[in-house]
N, C-alpha and C positions, 0 to 999 in steps of 0.2 A: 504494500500500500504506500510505496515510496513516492510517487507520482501521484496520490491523490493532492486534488487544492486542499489550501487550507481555507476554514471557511471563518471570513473577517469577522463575523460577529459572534464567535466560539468565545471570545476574550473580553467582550465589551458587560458591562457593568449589566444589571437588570435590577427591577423591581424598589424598592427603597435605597438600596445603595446609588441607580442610578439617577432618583431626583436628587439624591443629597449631591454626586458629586454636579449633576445640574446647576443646582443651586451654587454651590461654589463656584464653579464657573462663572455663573452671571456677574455674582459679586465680584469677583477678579476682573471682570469688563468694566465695568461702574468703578472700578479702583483705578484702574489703567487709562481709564477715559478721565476721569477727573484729575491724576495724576499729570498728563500730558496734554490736554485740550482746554486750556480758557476759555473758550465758549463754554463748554461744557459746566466749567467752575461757574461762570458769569449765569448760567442757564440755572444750574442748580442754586445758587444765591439765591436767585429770581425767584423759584421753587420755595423756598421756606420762608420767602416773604408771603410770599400771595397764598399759597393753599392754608397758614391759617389767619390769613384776613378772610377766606371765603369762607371759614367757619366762624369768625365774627359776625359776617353777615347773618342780617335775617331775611332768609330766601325759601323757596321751594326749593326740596328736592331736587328734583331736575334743573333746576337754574345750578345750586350747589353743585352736581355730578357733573353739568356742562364748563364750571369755573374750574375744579381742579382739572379735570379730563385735556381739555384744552393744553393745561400747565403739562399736567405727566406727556400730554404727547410732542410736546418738543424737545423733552428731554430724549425720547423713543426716538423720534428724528434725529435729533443730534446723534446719540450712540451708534445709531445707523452710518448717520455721513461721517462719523471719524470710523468708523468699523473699514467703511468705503477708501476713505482717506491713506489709512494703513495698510492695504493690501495696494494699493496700488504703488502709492513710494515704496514698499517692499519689493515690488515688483522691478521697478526702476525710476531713476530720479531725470532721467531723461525728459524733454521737451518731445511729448509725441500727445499729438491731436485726440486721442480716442481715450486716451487717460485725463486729460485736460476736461474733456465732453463728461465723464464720469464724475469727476467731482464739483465740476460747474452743476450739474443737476443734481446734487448731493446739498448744495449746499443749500441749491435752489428750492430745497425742499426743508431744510432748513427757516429757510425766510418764507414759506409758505405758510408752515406749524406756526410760525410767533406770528405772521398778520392774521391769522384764524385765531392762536389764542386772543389778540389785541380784540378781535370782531365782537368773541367769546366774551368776554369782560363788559367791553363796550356796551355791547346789546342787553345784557343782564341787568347792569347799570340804569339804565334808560327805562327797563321796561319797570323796575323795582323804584324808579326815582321818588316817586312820593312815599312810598316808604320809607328810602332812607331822609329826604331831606322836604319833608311834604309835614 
């Protein structure tokens, strides 16, 4: 049986071992990205301002889940575009157009998530106004 394959997922983790070593992973991403990305640091500052002002507030539900939601998915954006970022400098630091394209719409997505959070906020804002300042 010299010649059988081996088969790649003989060895891989299962069942509770492999959310825990999941879980560590992540965390190690969220360490590395805060670590190395400013934005990221500047994005998460922004984060524990705002998500517990929107528990200050006094909103519905849904207005609440759309204030923080908004917040976590820029930070998801972000980890993406530097996830993006680092595979491609890894890749090479070379001037070449299709790497450039890559992280141009990386980031572009980036400044997507925070004019949707801004919309998020904004609108919440507006529609609760006499409640807060009424």
């Amino acid at each position: 049986m010299e010649n059988e394959p081996i088969d790649p997922n003989a060895y891989k983790n299962t069942g509770v071992k492999r959310v825990f070593k999941a879980f560590t992973y992540s965390l190690d991403g969220i360490a590395s990205t805060f670590k190395h990305e400013a934005a990221f640091r500047q994005e998460a500052i922004l984060a524990c301002v705002l998500i517990p002002i929107s528990f200050l507030l006094n909103v519905e539900l849904a207005h609440h889940l759309i204030l923080v939601g908004s917040v976590l998915l820029v930070l998801i954006v972000e980890l993406l575009n530097s996830g993006i970022e680092a595979v491609v400098d890894d890749i090479s630091m070379k001037n070449r157009p299709l790497a450039k394209r890559a992280k141009d719409m990386a980031s572009a997505a980036v400044l997507i998530s925070l004019v949707n959070c801004l919309i998020c906020w904004c609108s919440v804002i507006v529609v609760n106004w006499e409640r807060f300042f009424g």
